[in-house]
N, C-alpha and C positions, 0 to 999 in steps of 0.2 A: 651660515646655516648649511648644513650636512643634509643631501637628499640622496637617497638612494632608490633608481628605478626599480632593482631587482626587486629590492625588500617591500616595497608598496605595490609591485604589480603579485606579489607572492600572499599580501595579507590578505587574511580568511575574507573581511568586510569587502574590500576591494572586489575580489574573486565573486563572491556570491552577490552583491548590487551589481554589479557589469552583465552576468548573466541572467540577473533577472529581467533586465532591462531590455539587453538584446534579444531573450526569450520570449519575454512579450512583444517584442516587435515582430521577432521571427513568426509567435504565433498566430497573427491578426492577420498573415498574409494567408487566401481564400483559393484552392484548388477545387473548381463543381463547388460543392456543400461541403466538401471536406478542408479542416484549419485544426490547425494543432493547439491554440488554445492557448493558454497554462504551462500545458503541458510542452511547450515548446523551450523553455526553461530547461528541460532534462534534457532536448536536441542539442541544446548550444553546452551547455555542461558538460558533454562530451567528451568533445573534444577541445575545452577549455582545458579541463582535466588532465587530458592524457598529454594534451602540449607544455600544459607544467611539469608535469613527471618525470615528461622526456627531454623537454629543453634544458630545463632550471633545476633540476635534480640528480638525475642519472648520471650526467659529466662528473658528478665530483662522491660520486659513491666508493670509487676507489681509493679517496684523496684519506691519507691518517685522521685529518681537523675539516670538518663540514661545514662550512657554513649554519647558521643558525636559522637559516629559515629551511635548510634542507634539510637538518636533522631536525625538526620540529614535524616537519613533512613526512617522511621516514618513519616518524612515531606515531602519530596520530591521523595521519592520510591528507590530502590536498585543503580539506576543513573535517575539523574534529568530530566526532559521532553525537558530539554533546550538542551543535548545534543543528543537526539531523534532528535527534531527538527530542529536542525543546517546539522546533518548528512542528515537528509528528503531534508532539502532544497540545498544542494549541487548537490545528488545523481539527483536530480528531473532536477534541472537545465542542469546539464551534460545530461541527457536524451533529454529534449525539443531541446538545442542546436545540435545534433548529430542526431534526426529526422526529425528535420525543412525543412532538402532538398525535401523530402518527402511528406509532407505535405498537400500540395494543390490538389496535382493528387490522394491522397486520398481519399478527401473529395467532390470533384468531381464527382470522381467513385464511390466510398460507401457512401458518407455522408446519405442519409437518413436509409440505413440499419443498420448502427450504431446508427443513433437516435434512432431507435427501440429495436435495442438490448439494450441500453443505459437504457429504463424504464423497460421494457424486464424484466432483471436478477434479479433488487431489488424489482417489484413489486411480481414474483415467491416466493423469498427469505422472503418476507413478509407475504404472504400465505399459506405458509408451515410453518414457525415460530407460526404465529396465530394456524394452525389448530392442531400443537404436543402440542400448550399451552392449547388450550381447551380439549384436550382429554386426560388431567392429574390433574385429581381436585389439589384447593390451591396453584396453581399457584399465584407469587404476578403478577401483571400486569406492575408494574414498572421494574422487573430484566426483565419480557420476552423481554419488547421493546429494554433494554441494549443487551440483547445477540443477538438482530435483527441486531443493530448497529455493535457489535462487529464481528457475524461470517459474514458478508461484510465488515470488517475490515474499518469502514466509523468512523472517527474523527468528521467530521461535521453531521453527523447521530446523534452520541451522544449529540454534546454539543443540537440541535433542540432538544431531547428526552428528556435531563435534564432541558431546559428551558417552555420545555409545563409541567412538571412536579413539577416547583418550586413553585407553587402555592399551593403545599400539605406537602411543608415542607424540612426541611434536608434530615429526614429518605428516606422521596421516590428519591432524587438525591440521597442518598448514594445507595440504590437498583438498579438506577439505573446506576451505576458507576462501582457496584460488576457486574450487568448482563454483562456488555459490558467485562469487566476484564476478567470474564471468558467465555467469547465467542470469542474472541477477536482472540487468540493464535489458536485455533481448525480451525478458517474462513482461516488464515494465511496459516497455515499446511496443508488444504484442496484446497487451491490453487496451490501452491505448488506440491503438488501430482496431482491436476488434471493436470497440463502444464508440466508434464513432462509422465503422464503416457496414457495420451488423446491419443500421435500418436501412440504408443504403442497397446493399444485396438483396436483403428479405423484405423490401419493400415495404417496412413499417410506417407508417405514420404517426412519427414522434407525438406530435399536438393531439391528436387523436388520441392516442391512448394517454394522456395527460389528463385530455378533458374526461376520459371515460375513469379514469382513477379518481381523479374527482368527484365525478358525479357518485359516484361508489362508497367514496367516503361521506358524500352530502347526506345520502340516502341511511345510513347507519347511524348517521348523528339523528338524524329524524325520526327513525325508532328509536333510540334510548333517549329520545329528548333533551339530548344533551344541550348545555346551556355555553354557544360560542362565544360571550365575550370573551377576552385575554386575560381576565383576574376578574370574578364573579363578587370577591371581596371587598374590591376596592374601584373606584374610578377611576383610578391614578392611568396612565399607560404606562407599557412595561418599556424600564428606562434599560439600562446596564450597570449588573453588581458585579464591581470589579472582585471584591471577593469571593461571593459565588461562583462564580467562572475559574478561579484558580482553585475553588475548596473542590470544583469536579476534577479538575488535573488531579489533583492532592490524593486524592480518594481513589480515580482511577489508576495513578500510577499505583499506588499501595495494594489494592487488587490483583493488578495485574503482577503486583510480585509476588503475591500467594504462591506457593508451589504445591500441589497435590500429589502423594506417591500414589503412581499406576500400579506398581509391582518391579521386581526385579527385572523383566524383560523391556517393560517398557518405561520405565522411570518416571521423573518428575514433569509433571503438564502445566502450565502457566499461560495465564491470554496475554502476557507481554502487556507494554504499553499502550498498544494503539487498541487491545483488545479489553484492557482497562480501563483506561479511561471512556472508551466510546460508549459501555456500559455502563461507567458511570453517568455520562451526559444523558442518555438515552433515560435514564430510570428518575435523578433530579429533576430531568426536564419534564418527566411524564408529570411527577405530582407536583411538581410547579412551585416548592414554600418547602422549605425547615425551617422551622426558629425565625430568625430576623431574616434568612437568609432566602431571595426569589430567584428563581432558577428559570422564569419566565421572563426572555428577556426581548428586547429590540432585535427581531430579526434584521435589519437593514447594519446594522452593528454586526452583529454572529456573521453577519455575511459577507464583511469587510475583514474580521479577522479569518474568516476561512479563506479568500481570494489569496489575503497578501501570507496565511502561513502555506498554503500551497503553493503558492508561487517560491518563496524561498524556499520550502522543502522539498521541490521536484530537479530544483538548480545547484542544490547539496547533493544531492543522488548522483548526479549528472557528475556533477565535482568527483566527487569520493571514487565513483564505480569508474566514471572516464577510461584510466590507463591503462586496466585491467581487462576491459570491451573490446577496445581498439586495438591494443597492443595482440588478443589474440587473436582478430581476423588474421596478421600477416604472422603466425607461427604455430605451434601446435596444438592450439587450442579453440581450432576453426569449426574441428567438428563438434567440439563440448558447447560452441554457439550453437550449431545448427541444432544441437540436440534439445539444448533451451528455447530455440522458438518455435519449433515440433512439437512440442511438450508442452508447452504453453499454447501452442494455435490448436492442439487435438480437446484438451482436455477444454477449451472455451467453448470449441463448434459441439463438443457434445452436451454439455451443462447444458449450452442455448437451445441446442436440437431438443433434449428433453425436457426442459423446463418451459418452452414453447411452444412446441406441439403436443406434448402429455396430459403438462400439469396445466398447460393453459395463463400460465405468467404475465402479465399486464407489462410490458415492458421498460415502465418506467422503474418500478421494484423489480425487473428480471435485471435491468442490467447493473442496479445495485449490489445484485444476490451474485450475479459473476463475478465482482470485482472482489465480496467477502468472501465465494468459496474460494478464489483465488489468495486470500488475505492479500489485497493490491489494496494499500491505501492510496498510491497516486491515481489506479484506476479509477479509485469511487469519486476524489473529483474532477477526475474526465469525463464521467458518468453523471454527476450533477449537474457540469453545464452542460454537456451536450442532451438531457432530457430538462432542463433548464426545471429542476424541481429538486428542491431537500428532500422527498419522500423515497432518492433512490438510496440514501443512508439506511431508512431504515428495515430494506432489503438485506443490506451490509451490515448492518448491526445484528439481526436474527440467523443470519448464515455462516457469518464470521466464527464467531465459538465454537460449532461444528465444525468448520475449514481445518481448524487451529489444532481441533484433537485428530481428525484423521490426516492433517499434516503431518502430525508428532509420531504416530501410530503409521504411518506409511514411511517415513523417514528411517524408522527403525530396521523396518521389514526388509528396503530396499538394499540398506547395507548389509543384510546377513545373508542374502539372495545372491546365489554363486555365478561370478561372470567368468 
C-alpha cells in the first residue's frame, strides 16, 4: 500500500476536521470573560492556510508538471468555495429557522431603526476607506474598493466591485479580488472582537438585556393573546423535516439568485446566498406549515446544525483567506490591512454608538443588527453565543437586505471617486 504524507495532509477533509478541532480547542481557552468561541476555527485556519500555500505549493509553482494537489490548489484555493458555500448555507438556514418566532415583533418595533442602521454602517465603512486611500499616494483604486468589500466581509459587495471594474480588464478584477482577500479576514476578526468585547467597555449587562427582551416579547404576546404552544394544530412536538430544511436552502438560494436591474449606473443587486436563504428560513419558519411540509422544528437540532455548520464554515474562511492575510502583513499590502480594520473598527463604533444611544437598541438584537449591517455571517454567530440567544438573527435578518443594497450602492460610488 502507497501512503503519501503530502497528499493526505493537503486533502480538503483533512485540513478542515484538524482545524475545526484545533479551533475549538483554541477557543474554550478563557482570557477575563473574553474566549473566542467558534470563532477560534478561523484563528487557527490562518495560518493553517497560509502554511499550505507557502510550504506545499509555492516551491513548485515554477516547476513545467505540478503536482496534483497543487494545481487543484492553484485552482480552486486551499478548499474549494463550494464547500464555503454549502457550510454558509446550512448554518444560515438553521439561523432563519430558529429566529423566525421572533420576527415580526421585531420588525414592528425596530424596523425602521434597523433600516437606518442597515445604510448607516456601509455608508461609514465607505468613507473611512475612501478617506485612509487618499491620504496615502499610489494607491491603486481597484484593491481599495476590494478591501471596502472585504473588511464588511460582503460577497455580493465584491462580485458588484468586479463587475463595474471588468470593463478595464483582468488585471483591475484581479486587484480587485487581492483587495477584498486581504481585507476580507481583518473585517472578520474585527467583528468578532467587537461582539464580544463591546459589553465589556460599555459595561452592558448581557443577561440583563436578555431577560429585558424577553420580558418585551412576553408582554406582546399578552396583548395579541397569542396562543404559545409549538403547533396549536397538533399535539405532536416538533420533530426535524429533513426535507423542509433543505426545500428553505432550495428556495433561499433561488432567491438569492434573483438579480434586479438598478439602472445603468448601478446595475444588477442580489441578496446572494446567505441573504437568501436567511429570508427564506426567517419567513417558512414565521408561518410555521406549507402543505405536508413543518418548518417548525426542534430547536435543540437547528442548534446542532448551526454549531457544527459554523464551526466548519469559520475553519474554511480561515483556510481559503489564510495566505493572502498573512502573506500581506510582511509585504506591500500591510497598509490595505490596516485600512480593513480601520474601516471595519470605525464603521462598527459608530452603528453601536448610534444605535445605542439614539435609537435605544436592546443589545441582544443590536449586536445582531451589527453583524447584518456589516453583512458578517461569522459575526452573527459570534453574536448568538456570546448573547447566548437566537433573537440576535433576527436583528441580522431585518438589517441585512439594507447592508446588502447600500453595500452595492456604496461599492460603486467608491470606485468612481478620484484617488
Amino acid at each position: 500500500m502507497v501512503f503519501s504524507v503530502v497528499d493526505f495532509v493537503t486533502n480538503q477533509f483533512v485540513l478542515i476536521f484538524f482545524t475545526v478541532v484545533v479551533g475549538l480547542m483554541v477557543g474554550k481557552l478563557k482570557i477575563g470573560r473574553f474566549y473566542l468561541g467558534t470563532s477560534g476555527g478561523l484563528f487557527v485556519g490562518l495560518p493553517v492556510g497560509w502554511a499550505v500555500q507557502n510550504f506545499l505549493v509555492n516551491p513548485y509553482t515554477e516547476m513545467a508538471k505540478l503536482p496534483a494537489y497543487a494545481e487543484r490548489i492553484i485552482g480552486e484555493g486551499v478548499v474549494s468555495r463550494y464547500f464555503f458555500l454549502l457550510t454558509l448555507i446550512f448554518f444560515v438556514a438553521a439561523v432563519g429557522l430558529l429566529a423566525a418566532r421572533d420576527l415580526d415583533r421585531v420588525i414592528r418595533t425596530h424596523g425602521a431603526k434597523l433600516i437606518v442602521l442597515g445604510f448607516t454602517v456601509p455608508f461609514v465603512g465607505a468613507l473611512i476607506c475612501y478617506l485612509m486611500a487618499i491620504s496615502s499616494t499610489g494607491q491603486d483604486p481597484f484593491a481599495v474598493s476590494g478591501v471596502y468589500t472585504g473588511a464588511l466581509t460582503s460577497s455580493p459587495g465584491l462580485a458588484a466591485a468586479i463587475e463595474t471594474v471588468s470593463q478595464y480588464g483582468k488585471d483591475a478584477e484581479g486587484m480587485v479580488g487581492f483587495g477584498h482577500a486581504i481585507g476580507y479576514s481583518p473585517g472578520v476578526i474585527m467583528v468578532i472582537l467587537a461582539i464580544q468585547l463591546i459589553p465589556i467597555i460599555f459595561r452592558i449587562d448581557v443577561d440583563k438585556e436578555r431577560t429585558e427582551l424577553e420580558r418585551e416579547f412576553a408582554e406582546q404576546d399578552r396583548k395579541k393573546n397569542q396562543d404559545q404552544s409549538q403547533d396549536s394544530n397538533s399535539g405532536r412536538k416538533p420533530g426535524f423535516d429533513i426535507v423542509a430544511f433543505l426545500l428553505v436552502a432550495l428556495a433561499g438560494y433561488f432567491l438569492g439568485s434573483v438579480k434586479i436591474y438598478l439602472g445603468d449606473t448601478l446595475g444588477y443587486f442580489s441578496l446572494g446566498a446567505t441573504g437568501g436563504v436567511l429570508i427564506a428560513g426567517l419567513l417558512f419558519g414565521y408561518f410555521g406549515r406549507l402543505g405536508p411540509f413543518r418548518f417548525t422544528m426542534d430547536s435543540k437540532i437547528l442548534t446542532a446544525i448551526r454549531e457544527l455548520s459554523l464551526s466548519l464554515f469559520l475553519a474554511i474562511v480561515g483556510l481559503r483567506y489564510g495566505y493572502a492575510t498573512i502573506n500581506s502583513l510582511v509585504s506591500g499590502g500591510l497598509f490595505l490591512v490596516f485600512v480593513s480594520f480601520v474601516t471595519a473598527f470605525v464603521a462598527l463604533l459608530v452603528g453601536f454608538l448610534i444605535a445605542r444611544y439614539v435609537f435605544k437598541l436592546n443589545w441582544v438584537i443590536l449586536a445582531g443588527s451589527l453583524c447584518g449591517a456589516m453583512t458578517s455571517t461569522p459575526g452573527l454567530g459570534v453574536a448568538i453565543n456570546a448573547v447566548k440567544s437566537d433573537d440576535a438573527a433576527v436583528g441580522y435578518g431585518a438589517t441585512y437586505p439594507f447592508a446588502l443594497l447600500g453595500m452595492v450602492i456604496f461599492t460603486i460610488l467608491l470606485h468612481n471617486l478620484p484617488m
